[in-house]
Every structure is written in C-alpha cells, then in structure tokens.
Steps between C-alpha positions, in 0.01 A plus 500: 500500500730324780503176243678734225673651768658153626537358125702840416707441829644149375574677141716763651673242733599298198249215517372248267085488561209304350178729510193277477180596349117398497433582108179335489296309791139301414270397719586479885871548473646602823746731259327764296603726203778722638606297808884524508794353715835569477807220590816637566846354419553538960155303520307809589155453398216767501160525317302172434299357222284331683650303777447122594691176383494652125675816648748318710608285179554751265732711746698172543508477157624820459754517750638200345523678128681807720789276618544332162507802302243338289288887414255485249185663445174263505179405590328216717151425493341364832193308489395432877273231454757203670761344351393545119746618244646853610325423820603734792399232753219744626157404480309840527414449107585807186847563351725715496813604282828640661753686335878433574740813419830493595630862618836651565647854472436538135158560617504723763438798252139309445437450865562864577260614231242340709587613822537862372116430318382412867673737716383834270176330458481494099470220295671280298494123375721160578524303227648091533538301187686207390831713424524801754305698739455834479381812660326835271266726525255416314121482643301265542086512553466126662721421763610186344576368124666170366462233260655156528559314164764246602773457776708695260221776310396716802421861646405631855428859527403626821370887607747665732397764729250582794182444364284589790583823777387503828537870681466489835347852619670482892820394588458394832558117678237354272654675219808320541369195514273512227778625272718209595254291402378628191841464367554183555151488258682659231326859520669805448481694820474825588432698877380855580463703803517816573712493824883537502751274638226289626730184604242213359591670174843457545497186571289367205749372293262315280333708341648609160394918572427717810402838430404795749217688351172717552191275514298771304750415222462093511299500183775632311749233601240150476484365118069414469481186294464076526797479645489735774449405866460759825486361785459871766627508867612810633539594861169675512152476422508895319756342297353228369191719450701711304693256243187279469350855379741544285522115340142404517391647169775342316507140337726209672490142521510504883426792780543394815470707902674392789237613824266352700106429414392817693765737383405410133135536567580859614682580188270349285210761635776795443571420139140498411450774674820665269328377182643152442211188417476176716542330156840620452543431917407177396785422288730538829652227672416616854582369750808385278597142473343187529277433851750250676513725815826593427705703743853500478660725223595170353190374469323770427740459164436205473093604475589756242708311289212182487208749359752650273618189329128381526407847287819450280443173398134515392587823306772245312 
C-alpha cells in the first residue's frame, strides 16, 4: 500500500513519474510478474524490479527521459545472460519485460481507485497497455493476465486486492510485531482482543483493523477458507483454550498457538476431554512458528511469517 501511497503523493504535488513494471519474467529473473518501481520527476525512487546493474540502468535511464520531457509509454525486454542483445549486464540467466508508463495528475483518479480497493479490502483490477492505464472493478480469478504480441500489441492485467488475511487472535507485544510484518507481506490484517485500551493495541499502527470483542464470538468475525490464516496469542492460557475451541472445527489454510510445549500439552488433554479429536489437534500449528528458538517478539514474527509463506506457497 505505502508504494501507491508515495506514487499518489508525487501526483498531487504536481509531478511527472515513470511507474515501472515486471509484465512477464522467465526463468531466474531477479524481477518477477508484478514487481514495480516508481521514478519521480525530484529523483525519489521507491519499489524495485529487481535490483542489480539492470535496475540501476534503467532508473538512470529514466531519470534521464524525466528531465527531457521525453514521456512515452513502452516496454524493454532484459535478457541477463551478459552482454547479448537487450542484455541487462546481469548474468543470473531468464528475462524479463518492464513496462515504462509515464504518470502525471491526469491519473490520479486511477491511482486512487486502487488505494480505495486496498484500504476497504475489495477488489478490483489494474490494467497497463500500450495506450493508457487504467483502474476498474472488474475481477479477476488469477492474480495475473497479459499477452505480449509486439513492442506496440500488448496487455498486462494484474488482480488488485488482499488476497490472503492473517487475524491475529491477541493484541499484545507479539501482536504488534507480527502485524507489522505481515503487512509488509501484503496480507490483509486484522487484531482482536478482548481488553480495552490495552496500549500495545494502540500502538499497532500496522495493522489495517483492531477490534474489541468477546472471544466466544470469534467465529463469527474469522472468514474459513484457502485464504485464511490465524495465528492465536492471547494473554492467557483459558483464552487461547477458548478461541482454539471455537476455530478448531472450522477450515483454514493456517492455525497457529502462541505457548510453550507444556502449556499446549495441557490443553491438548482438555479439548479431548471436551470432545474435540487429536486429528483435528493435529492440524494446529503448536507451538506456532518455525523451531529457530526464537525469543524476541521480532523474531518470534519472523518464525510465524516463514511457516506461513512456506504453507502459502505450496498451496499456490
């Protein structure tokens, strides 16, 4: 979100800017599908499409076509194999196309479409072609479409919206830091607890909704689906008892308890107890996160965030 935040900043301030984008990527290209950068008529730079001596060139480039008032909208192919034709001068191997659109306040009706998609959490698509590039709301199943025909016959479509939500049950020190970096991941985030003015929840400012609510009710505000991750840390051990109660019976591509080893085997032998099976225990991510004795709130993210992506990208 900050990159449409920054790109919408240099619209409103007048500003001519080149947004560059990965439309197609083979191989080992360091830029994949998607990868964007934006070069601002100031110099201010953000995003990347995949760094290096290729990266570095392009910007130049780029700058250079900002001073000159030379705006057009094309496309560069970069083959980084060496110095062959359209080489990049990178020698990681694969290819990758970038897209050049020049941007000014004419389009700053198109970049706030997609901010307004991401920050109410709906969906839309981005659309770059040869002419234009435009914002709508149309869906889209894959997160990606485009065909290239020539430099001059061309489409990119790309999905717009947060295709995965993490809720993060617990909004505590952890909390905070797992929020911040889950965003940075491009999840949609979301934070319950069930404590007022708790300061930790104050100060997460990352997360994209805090709510206050009963744990009995948690089912009633967590989506079940492919694209639904709970990660639970509350304050207490009867808490977590209770919203893994609550959530255990329902489908979600990652559920996930914050505790230590003994605390978990305790709970474990009071669910069954209340009725619920070891193989749907089984399905839990307990203790949560990766084993990489992890111990600040930091790195516990950190943990959290490597067996999610793991789990994410094998469901892909």
């Amino acid at each position: 979100m900050k990159f449409w935040q920054h790109l919408l900043s240099k619209l409103q301030d007048s500003q001519n800017v080149y947004l560059l984008t990965v439309i197609e990527n083979i191989g080992s290209s360091p830029g994949r599908k998607g990868f964007k950068m934006l070069v601002a008529e100031d110099g201010f730079i953000f995003g990347s499409i995949g760094g290096g001596v290729m990266e570095f060139s392009l910007v130049e480039e780029t700058k250079k076509m900002l001073q000159d008032g030379d705006l057009k909208i094309f496309l560069k192919r970069q083959v980084h194999k060496g110095h062959k034709q359209d080489g990049s001068g990178m020698i990681c191997s694969g290819e990758q196309t970038v897209v050049f659109h020049p941007l000014d306040a004419s389009h700053i009706s198109a970049i706030e479409g997609v901010l307004d998609c991401l920050q109410a959490n709906t969906k839309g698509t981005l659309t770059l072609t040869s002419m234009a590039i435009n914002f709508s709301n149309e869906l889209m199943e894959d997160k990606f479409e485009y065909q290239i025909t020539s430099t001059k016959d061309w489409f990119f479509k790309e999905y717009i919206g947060f295709r995965n939500t993490l809720y993060i049950v617990g909004g505590g020190h952890v909390s905070v830091a797992v929020s911040e970096l889950f965003v940075t991941l491009g999840f949609y985030v979301l934070v319950f607890d069930n404590r007022e003015h708790l300061n930790t929840i104050e100060l997460n400012t990352s997360a994209h909704q805090k709510l206050i609510i009963d744990f009995n009710e948690i089912a009633n505000y967590i989506s079940e689906g492919p694209e639904s991750y709970v990660a639970i840390m509350t304050n207490k051990y009867t808490d977590d008892k209770l919203v893994l109660s609550k959530l255990i019976r329902n489908s979600f591509a990652y559920l996930g308890v914050l505790g230590s080893t003994a605390k978990l085997e305790t709970m474990w032998k009071v669910l069954q107890k209340e009725g619920v099976t070891m193989s749907q225990l089984n399905i839990v991510h307990a203790p949560i996160g990766l084993a990489i004795k992890s111990q600040t709130p930091h790195e516990i993210a950190v943990s959290i965030a490597a067996q999610v992506i793991k789990i994410k990208n094998k469901n892909q």
